[in-house]
PDB file of N, H, CA, C and O in Angstrom:
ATOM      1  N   UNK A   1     104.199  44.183 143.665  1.00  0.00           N
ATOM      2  CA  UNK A   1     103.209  43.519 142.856  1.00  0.00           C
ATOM      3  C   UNK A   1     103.839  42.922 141.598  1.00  0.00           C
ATOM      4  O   UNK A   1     103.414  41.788 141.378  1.00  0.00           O
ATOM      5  N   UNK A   2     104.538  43.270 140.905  1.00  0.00           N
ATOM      6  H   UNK A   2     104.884  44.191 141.084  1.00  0.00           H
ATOM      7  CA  UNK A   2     105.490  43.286 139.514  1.00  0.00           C
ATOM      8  C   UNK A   2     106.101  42.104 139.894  1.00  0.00           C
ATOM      9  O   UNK A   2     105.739  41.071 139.330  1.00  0.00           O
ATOM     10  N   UNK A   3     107.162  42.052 140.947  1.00  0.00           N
ATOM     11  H   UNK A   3     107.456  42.890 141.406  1.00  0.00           H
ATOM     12  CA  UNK A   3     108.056  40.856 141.550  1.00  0.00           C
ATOM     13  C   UNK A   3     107.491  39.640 141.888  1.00  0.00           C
ATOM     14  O   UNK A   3     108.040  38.538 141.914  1.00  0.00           O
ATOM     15  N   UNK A   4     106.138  39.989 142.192  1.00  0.00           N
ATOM     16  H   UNK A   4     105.693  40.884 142.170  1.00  0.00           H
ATOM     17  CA  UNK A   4     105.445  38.615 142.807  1.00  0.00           C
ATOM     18  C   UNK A   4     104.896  37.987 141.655  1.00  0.00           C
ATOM     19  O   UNK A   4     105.118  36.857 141.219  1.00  0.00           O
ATOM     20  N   UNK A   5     103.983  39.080 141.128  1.00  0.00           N
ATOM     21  H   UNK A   5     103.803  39.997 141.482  1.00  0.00           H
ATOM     22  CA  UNK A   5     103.192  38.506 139.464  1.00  0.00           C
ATOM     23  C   UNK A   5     104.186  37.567 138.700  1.00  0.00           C
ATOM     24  O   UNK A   5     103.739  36.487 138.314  1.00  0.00           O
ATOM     25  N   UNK A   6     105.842  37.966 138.381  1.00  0.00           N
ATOM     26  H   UNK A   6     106.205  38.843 138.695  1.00  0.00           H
ATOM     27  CA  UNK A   6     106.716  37.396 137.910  1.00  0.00           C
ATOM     28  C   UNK A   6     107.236  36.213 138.136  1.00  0.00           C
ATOM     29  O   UNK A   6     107.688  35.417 137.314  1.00  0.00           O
ATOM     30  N   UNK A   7     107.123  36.083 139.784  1.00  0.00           N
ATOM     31  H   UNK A   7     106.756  36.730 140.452  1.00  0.00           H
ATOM     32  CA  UNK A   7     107.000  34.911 140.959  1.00  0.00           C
ATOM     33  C   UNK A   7     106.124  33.408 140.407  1.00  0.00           C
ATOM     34  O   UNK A   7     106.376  32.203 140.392  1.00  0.00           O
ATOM     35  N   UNK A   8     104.798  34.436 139.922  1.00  0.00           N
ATOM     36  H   UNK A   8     104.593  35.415 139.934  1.00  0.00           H
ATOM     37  CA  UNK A   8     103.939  33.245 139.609  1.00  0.00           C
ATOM     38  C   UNK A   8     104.309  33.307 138.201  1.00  0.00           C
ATOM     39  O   UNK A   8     103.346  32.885 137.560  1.00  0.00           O
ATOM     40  N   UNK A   9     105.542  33.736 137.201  1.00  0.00           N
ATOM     41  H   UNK A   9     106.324  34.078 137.721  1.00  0.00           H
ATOM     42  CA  UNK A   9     105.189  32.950 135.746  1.00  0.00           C
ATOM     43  C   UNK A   9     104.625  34.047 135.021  1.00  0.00           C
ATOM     44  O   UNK A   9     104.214  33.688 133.918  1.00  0.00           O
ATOM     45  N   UNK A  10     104.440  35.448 135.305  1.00  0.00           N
ATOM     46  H   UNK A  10     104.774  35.739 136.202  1.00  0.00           H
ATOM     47  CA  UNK A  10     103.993  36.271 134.569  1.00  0.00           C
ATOM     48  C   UNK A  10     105.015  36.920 133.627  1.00  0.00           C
ATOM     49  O   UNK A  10     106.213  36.688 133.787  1.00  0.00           O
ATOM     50  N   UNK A  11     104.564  37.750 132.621  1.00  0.00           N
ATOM     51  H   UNK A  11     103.591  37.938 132.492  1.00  0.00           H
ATOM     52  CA  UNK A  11     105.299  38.298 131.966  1.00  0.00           C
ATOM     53  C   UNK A  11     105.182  39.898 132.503  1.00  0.00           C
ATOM     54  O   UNK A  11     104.048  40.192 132.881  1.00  0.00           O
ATOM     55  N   UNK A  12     105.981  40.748 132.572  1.00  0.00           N
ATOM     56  H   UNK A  12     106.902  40.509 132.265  1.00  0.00           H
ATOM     57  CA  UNK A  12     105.679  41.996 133.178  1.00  0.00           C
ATOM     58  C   UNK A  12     106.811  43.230 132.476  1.00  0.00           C
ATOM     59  O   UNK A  12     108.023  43.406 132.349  1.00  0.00           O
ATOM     60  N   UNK A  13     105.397  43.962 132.110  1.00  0.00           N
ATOM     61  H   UNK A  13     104.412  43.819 132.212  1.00  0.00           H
ATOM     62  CA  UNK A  13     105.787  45.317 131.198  1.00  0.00           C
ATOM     63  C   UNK A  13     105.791  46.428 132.206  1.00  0.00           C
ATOM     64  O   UNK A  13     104.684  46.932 132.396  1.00  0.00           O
ATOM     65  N   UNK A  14     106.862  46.954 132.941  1.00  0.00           N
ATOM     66  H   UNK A  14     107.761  46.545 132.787  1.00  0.00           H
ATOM     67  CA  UNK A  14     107.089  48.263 133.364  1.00  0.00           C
ATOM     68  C   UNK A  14     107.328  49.648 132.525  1.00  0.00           C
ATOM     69  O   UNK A  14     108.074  49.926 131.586  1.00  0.00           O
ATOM     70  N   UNK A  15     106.289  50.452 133.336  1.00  0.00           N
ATOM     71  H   UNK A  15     105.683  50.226 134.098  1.00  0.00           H
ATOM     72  CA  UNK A  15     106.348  51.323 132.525  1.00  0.00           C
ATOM     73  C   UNK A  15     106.817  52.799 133.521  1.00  0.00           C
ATOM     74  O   UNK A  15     106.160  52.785 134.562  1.00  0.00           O
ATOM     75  N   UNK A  16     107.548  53.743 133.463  1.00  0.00           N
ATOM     76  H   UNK A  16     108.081  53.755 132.617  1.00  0.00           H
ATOM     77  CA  UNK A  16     107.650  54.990 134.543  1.00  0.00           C
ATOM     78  C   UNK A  16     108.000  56.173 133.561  1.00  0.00           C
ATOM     79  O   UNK A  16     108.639  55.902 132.544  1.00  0.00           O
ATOM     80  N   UNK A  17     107.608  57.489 133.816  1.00  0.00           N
ATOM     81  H   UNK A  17     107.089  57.709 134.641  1.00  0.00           H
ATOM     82  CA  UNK A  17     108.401  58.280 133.063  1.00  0.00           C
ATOM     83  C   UNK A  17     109.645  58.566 133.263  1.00  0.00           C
ATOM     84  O   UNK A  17     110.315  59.104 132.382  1.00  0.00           O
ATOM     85  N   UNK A  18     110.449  58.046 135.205  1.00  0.00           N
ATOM     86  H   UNK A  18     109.904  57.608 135.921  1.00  0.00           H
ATOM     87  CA  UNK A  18     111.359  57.966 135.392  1.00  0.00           C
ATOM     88  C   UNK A  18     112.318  56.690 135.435  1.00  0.00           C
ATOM     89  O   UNK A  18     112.426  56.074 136.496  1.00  0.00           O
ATOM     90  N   UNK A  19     113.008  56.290 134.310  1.00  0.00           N
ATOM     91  H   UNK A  19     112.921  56.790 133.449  1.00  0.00           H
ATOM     92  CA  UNK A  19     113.871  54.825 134.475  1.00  0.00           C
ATOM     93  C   UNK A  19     114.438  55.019 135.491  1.00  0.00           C
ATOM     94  O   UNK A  19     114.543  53.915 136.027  1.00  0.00           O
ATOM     95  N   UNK A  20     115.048  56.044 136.332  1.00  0.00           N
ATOM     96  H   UNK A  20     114.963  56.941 135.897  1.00  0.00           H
ATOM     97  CA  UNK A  20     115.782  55.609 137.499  1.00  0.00           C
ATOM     98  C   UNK A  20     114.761  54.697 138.514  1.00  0.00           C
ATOM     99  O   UNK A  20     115.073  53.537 138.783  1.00  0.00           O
ATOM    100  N   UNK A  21     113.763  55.187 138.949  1.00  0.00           N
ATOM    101  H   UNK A  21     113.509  56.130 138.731  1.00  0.00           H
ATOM    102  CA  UNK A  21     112.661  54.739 139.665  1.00  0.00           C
ATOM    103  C   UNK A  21     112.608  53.945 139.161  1.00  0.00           C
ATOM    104  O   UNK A  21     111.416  54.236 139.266  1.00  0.00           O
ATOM    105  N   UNK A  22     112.670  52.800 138.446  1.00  0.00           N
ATOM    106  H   UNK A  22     113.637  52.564 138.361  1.00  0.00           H
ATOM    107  CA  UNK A  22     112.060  51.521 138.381  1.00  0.00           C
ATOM    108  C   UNK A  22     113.363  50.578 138.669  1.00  0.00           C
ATOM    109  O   UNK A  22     113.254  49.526 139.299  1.00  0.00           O
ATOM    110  N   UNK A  23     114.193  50.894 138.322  1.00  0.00           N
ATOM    111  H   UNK A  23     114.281  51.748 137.810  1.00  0.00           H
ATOM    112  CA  UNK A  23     115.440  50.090 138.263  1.00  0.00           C
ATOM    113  C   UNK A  23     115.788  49.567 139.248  1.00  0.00           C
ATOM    114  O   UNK A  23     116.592  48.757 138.787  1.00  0.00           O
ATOM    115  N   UNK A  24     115.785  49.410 140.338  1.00  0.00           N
ATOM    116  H   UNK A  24     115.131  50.068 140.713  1.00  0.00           H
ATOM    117  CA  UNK A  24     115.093  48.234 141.730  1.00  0.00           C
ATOM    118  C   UNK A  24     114.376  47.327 141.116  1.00  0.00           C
ATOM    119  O   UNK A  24     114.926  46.262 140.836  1.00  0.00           O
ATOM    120  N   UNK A  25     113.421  47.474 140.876  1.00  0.00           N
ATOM    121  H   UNK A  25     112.974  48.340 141.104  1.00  0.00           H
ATOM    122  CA  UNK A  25     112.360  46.657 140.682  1.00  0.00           C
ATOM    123  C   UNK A  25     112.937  45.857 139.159  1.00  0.00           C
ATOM    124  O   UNK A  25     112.965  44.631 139.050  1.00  0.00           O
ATOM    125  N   UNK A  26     113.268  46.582 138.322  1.00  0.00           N
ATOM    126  H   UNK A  26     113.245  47.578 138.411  1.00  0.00           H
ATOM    127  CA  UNK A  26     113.783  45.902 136.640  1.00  0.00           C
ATOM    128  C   UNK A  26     114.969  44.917 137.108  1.00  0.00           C
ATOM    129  O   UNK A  26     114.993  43.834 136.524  1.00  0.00           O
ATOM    130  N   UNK A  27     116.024  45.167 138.152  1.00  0.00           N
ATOM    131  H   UNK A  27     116.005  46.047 138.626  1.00  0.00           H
ATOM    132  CA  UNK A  27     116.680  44.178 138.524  1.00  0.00           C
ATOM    133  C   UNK A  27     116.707  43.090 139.201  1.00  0.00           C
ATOM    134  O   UNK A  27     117.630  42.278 139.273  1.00  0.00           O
ATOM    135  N   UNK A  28     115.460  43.062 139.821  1.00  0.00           N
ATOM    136  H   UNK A  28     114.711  43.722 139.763  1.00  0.00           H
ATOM    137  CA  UNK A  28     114.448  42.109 141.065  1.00  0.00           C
ATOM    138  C   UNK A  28     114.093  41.194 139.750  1.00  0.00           C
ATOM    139  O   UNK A  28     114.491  40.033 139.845  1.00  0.00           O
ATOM    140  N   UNK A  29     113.481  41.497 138.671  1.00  0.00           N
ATOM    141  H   UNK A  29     113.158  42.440 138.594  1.00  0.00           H
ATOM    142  CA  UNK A  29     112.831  40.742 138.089  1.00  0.00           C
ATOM    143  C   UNK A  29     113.175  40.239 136.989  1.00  0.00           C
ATOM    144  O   UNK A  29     112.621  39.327 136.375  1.00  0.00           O
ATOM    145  N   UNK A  30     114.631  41.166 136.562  1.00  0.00           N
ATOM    146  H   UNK A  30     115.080  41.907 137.060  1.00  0.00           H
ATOM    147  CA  UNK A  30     115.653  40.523 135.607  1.00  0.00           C
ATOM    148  C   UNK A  30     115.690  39.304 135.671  1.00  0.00           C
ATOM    149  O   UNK A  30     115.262  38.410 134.940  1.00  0.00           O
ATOM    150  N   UNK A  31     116.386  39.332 136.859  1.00  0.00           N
ATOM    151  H   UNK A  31     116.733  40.058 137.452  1.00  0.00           H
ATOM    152  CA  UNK A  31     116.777  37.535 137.297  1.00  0.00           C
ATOM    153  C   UNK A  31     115.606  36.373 136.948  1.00  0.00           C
ATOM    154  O   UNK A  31     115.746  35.150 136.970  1.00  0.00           O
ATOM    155  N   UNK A  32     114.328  37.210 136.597  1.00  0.00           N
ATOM    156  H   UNK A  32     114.214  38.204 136.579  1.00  0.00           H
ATOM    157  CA  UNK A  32     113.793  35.374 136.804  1.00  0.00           C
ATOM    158  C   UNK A  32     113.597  35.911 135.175  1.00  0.00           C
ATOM    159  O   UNK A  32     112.641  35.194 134.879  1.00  0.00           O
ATOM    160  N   UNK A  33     113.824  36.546 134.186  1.00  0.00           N
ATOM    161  H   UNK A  33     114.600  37.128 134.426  1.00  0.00           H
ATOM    162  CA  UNK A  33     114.167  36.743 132.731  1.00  0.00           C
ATOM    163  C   UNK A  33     112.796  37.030 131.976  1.00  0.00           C
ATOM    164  O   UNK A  33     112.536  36.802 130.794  1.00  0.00           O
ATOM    165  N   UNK A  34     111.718  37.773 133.283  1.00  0.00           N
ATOM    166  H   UNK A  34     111.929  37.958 134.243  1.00  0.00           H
ATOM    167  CA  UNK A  34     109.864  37.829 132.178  1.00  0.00           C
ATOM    168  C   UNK A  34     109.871  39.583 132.327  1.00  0.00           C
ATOM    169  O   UNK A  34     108.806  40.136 132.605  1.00  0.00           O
ATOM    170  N   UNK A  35     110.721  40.139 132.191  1.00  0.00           N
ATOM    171  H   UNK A  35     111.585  39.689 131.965  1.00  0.00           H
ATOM    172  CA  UNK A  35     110.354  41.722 131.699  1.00  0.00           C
ATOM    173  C   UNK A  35     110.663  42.244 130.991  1.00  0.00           C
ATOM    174  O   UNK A  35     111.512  41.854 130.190  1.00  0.00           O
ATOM    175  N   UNK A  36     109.817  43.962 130.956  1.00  0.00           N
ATOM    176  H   UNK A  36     109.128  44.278 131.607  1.00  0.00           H
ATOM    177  CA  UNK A  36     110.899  44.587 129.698  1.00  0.00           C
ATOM    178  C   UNK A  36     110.484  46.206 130.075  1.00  0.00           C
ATOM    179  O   UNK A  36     109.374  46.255 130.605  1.00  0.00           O
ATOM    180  N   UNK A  37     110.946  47.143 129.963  1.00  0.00           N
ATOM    181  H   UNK A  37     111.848  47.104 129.533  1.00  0.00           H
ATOM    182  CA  UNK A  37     110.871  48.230 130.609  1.00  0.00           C
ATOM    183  C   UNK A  37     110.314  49.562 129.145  1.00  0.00           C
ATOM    184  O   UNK A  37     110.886  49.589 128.055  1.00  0.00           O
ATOM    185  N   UNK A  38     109.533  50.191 129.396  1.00  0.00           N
ATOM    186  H   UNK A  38     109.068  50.170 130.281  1.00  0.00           H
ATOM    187  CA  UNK A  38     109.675  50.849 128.586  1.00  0.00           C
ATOM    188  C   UNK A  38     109.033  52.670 129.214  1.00  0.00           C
ATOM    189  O   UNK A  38     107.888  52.869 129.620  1.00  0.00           O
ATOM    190  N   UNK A  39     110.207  53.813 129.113  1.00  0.00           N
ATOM    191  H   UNK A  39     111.137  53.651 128.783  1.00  0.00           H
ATOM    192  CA  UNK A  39     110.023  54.667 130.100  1.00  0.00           C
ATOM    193  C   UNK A  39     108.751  55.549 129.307  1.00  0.00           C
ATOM    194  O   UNK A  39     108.706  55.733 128.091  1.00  0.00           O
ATOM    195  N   UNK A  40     107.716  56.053 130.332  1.00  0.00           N
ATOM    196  H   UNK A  40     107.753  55.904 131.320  1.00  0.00           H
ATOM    197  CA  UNK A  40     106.342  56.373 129.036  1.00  0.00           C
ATOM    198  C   UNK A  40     105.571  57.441 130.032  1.00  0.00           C
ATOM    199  O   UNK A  40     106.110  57.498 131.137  1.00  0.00           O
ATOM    200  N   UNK A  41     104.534  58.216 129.889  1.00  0.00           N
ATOM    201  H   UNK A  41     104.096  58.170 128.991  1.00  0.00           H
ATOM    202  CA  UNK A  41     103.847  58.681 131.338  1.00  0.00           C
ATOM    203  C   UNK A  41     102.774  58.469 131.092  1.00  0.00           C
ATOM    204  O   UNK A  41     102.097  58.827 130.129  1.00  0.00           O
ATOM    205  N   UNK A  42     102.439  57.624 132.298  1.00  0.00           N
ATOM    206  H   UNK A  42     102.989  57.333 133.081  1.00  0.00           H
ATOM    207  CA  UNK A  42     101.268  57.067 132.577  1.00  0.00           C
ATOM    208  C   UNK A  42      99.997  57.756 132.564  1.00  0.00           C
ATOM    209  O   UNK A  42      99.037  56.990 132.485  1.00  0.00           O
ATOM    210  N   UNK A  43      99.830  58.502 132.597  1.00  0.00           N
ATOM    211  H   UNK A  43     100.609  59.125 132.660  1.00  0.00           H
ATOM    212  CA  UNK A  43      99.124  59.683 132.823  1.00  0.00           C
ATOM    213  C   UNK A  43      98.561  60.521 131.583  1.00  0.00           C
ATOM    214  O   UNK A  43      97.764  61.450 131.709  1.00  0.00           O
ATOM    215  N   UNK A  44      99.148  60.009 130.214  1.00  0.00           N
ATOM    216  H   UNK A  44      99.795  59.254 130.112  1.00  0.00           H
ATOM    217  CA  UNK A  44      98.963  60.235 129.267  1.00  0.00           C
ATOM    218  C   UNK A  44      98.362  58.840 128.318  1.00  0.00           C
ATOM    219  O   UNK A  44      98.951  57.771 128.477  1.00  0.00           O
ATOM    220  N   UNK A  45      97.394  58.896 127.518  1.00  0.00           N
ATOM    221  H   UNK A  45      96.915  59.764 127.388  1.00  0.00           H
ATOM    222  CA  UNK A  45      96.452  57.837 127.370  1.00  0.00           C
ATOM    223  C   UNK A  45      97.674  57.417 125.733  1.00  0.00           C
ATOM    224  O   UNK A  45      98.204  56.317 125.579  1.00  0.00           O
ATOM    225  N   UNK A  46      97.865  58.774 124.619  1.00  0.00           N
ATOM    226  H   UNK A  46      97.435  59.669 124.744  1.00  0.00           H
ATOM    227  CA  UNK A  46      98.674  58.149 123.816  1.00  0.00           C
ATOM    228  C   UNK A  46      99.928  57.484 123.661  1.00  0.00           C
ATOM    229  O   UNK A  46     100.461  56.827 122.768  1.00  0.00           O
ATOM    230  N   UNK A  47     100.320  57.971 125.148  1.00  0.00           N
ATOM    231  H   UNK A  47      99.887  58.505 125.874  1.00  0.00           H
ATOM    232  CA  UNK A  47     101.423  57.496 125.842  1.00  0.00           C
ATOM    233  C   UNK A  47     101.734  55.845 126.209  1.00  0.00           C
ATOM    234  O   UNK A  47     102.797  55.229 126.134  1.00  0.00           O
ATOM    235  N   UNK A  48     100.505  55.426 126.594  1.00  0.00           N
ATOM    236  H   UNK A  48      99.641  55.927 126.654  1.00  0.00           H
ATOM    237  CA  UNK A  48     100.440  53.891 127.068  1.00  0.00           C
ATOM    238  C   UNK A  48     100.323  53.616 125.619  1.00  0.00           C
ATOM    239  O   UNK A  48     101.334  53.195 125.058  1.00  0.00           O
ATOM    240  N   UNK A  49      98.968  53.834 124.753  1.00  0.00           N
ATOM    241  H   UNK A  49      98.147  54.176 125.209  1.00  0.00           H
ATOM    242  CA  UNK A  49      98.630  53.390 123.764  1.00  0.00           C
ATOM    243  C   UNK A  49      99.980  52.490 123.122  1.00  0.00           C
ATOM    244  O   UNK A  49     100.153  51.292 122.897  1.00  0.00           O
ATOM    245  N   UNK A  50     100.922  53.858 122.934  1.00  0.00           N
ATOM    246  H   UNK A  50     100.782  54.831 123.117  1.00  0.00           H
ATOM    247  CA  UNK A  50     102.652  53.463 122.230  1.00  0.00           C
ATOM    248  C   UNK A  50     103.088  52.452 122.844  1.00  0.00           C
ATOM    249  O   UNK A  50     103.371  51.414 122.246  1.00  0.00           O
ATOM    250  N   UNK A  51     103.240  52.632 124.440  1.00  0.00           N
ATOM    251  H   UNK A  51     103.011  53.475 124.926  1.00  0.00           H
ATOM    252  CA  UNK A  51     103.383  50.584 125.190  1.00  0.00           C
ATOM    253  C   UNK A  51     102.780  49.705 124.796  1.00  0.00           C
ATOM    254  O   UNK A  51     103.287  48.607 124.569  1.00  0.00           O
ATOM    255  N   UNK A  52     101.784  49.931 124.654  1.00  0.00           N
ATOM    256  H   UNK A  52     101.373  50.823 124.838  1.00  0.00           H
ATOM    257  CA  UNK A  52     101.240  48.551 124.598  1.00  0.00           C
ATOM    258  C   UNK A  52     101.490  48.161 123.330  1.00  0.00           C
ATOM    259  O   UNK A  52     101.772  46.964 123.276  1.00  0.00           O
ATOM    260  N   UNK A  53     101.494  48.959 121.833  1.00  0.00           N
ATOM    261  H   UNK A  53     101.264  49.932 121.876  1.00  0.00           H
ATOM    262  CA  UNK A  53     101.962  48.831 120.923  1.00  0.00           C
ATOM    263  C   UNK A  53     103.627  47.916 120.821  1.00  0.00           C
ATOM    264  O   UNK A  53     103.859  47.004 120.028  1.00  0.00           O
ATOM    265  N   UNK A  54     104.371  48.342 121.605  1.00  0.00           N
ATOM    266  H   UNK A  54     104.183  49.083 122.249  1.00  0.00           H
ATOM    267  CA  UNK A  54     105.678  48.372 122.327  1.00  0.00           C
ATOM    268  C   UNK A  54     105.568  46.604 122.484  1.00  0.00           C
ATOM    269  O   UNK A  54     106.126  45.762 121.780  1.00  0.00           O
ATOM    270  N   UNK A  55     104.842  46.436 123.412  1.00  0.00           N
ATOM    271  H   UNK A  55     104.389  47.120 123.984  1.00  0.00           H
ATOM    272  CA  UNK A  55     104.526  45.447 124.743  1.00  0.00           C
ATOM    273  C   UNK A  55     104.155  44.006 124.072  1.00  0.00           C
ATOM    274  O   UNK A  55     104.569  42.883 124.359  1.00  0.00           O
ATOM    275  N   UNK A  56     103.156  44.469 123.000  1.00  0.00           N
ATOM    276  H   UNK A  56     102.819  45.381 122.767  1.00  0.00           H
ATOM    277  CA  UNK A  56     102.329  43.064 122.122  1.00  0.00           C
ATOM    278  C   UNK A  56     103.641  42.276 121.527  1.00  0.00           C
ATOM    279  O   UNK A  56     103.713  41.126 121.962  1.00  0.00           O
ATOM    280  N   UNK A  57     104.804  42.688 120.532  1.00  0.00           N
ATOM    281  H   UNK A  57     104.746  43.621 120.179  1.00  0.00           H
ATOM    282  CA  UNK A  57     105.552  41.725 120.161  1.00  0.00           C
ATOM    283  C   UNK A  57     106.411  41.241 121.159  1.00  0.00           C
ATOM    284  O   UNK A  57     106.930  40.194 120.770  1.00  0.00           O
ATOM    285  N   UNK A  58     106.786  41.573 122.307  1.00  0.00           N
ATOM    286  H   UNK A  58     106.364  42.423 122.623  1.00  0.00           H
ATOM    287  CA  UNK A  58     107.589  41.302 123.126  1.00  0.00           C
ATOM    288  C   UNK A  58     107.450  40.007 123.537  1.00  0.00           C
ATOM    289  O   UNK A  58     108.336  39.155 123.465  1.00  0.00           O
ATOM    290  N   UNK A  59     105.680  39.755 124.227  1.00  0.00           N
ATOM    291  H   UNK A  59     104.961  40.447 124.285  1.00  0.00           H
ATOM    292  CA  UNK A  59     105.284  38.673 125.212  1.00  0.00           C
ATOM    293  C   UNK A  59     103.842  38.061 124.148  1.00  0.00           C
ATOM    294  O   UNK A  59     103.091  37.179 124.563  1.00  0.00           O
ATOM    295  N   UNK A  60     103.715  38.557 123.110  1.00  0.00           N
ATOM    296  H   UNK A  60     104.325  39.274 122.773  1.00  0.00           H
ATOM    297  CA  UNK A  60     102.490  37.771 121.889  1.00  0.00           C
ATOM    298  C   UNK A  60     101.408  38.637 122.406  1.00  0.00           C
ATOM    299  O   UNK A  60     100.583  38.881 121.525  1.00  0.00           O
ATOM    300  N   UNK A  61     101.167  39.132 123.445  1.00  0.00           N
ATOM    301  H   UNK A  61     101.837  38.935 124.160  1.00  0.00           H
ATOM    302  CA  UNK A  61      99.548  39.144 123.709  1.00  0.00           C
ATOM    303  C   UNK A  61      99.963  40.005 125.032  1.00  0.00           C
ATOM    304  O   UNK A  61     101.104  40.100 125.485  1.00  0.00           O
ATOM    305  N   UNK A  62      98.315  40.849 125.753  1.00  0.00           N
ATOM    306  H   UNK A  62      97.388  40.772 125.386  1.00  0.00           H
ATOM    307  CA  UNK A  62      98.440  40.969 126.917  1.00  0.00           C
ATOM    308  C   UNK A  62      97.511  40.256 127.606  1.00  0.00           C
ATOM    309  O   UNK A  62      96.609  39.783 126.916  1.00  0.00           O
ATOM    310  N   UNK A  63      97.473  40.004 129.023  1.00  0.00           N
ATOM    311  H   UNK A  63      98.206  40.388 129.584  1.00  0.00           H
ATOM    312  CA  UNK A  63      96.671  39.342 129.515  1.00  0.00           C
ATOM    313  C   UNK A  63      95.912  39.878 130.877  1.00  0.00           C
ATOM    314  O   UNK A  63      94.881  39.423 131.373  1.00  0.00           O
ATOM    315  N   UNK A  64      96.641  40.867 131.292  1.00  0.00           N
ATOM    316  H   UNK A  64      97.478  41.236 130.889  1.00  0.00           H
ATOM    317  CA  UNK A  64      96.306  41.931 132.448  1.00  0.00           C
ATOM    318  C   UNK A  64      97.188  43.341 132.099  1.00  0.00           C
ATOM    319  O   UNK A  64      98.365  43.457 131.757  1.00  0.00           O
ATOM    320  N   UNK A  65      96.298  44.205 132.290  1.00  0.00           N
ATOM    321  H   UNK A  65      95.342  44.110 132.567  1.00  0.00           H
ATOM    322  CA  UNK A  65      96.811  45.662 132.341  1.00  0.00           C
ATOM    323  C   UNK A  65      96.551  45.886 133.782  1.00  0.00           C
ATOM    324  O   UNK A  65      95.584  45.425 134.389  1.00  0.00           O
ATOM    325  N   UNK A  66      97.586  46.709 134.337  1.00  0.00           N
ATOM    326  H   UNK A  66      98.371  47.084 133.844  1.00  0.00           H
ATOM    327  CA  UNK A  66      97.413  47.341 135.257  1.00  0.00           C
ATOM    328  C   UNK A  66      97.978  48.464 135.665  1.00  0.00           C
ATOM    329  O   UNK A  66      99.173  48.473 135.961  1.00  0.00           O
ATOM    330  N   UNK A  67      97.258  49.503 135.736  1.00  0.00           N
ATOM    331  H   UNK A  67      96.287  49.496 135.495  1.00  0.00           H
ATOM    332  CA  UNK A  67      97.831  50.949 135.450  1.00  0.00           C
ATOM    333  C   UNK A  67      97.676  51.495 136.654  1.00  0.00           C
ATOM    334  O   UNK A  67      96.574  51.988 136.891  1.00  0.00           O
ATOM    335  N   UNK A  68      98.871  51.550 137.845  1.00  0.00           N
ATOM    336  H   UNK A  68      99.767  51.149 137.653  1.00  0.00           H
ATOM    337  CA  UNK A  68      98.807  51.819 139.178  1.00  0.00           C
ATOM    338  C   UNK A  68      99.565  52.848 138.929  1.00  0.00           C
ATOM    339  O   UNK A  68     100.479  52.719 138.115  1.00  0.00           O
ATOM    340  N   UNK A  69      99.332  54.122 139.602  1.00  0.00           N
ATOM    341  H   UNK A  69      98.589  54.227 140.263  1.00  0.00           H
ATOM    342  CA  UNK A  69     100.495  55.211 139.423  1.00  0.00           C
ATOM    343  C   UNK A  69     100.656  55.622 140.885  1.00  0.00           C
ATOM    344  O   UNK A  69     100.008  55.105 141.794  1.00  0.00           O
ATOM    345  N   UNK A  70     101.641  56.670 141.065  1.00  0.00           N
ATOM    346  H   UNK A  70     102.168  57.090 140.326  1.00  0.00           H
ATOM    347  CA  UNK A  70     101.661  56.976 142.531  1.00  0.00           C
ATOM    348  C   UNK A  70     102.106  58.789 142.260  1.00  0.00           C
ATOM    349  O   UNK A  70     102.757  58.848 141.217  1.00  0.00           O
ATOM    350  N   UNK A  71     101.931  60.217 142.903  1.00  0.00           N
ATOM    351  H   UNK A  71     101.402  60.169 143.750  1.00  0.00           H
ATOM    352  CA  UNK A  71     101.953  60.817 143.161  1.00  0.00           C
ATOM    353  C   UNK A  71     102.618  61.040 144.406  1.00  0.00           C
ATOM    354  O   UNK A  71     102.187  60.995 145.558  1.00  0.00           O
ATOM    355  N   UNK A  72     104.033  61.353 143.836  1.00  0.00           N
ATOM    356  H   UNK A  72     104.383  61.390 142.900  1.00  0.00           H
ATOM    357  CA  UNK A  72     105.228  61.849 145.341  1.00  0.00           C
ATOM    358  C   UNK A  72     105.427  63.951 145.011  1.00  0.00           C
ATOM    359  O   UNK A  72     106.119  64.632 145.768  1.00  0.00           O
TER     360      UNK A  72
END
C-alpha cells in the first residue's frame, strides 16, 4: 500500500516499533525520494501523537492517516 500510494505522488510516513521490519519497504520507496521513517508503536495513541508531531514539518501537512497494524 505505502509503495503504490508513493507510485501515485504521495508522501509517506512509516511508522513500526521494529525498523528492521520496515526496511524493505523504506528502500522500495527511497528510490522515488517521498518518505521518512520514524520507529514508534502503533498501538500506543501518545506514541503516534509524537509522529505526527514528527511527520507535519517533514511533508507541511497530512492528508491521509492510515493506521494499519498487523499482529505476528
Amino acid at each position: 500500500m505505502a509503495k503504490r500510494s508513493a507510485d501515485f505522488g504521495c508522501n509517506i510516513v512509516l511508522v513500526d516499533i521494529d525498523s528492521k521490519h520496515q526496511k524493505k519497504i523504506v528502500n522500495g520507496i527511497e528510490k522515488i525520494g517521498r518518505q521518512v521513517f520514524f520507529p514508534a508503536d502503533v498501538a500506543n495513541y501518545y506514541s503516534i501523537n509524537e509522529v505526527v508531531k514528527k511527520a507535519i514539518p517533514c511533508f507541511g501537512k497530512i492528508d491521509i492517516l492510515v493506521q494499519a497494524t498487523q499482529i505476528s
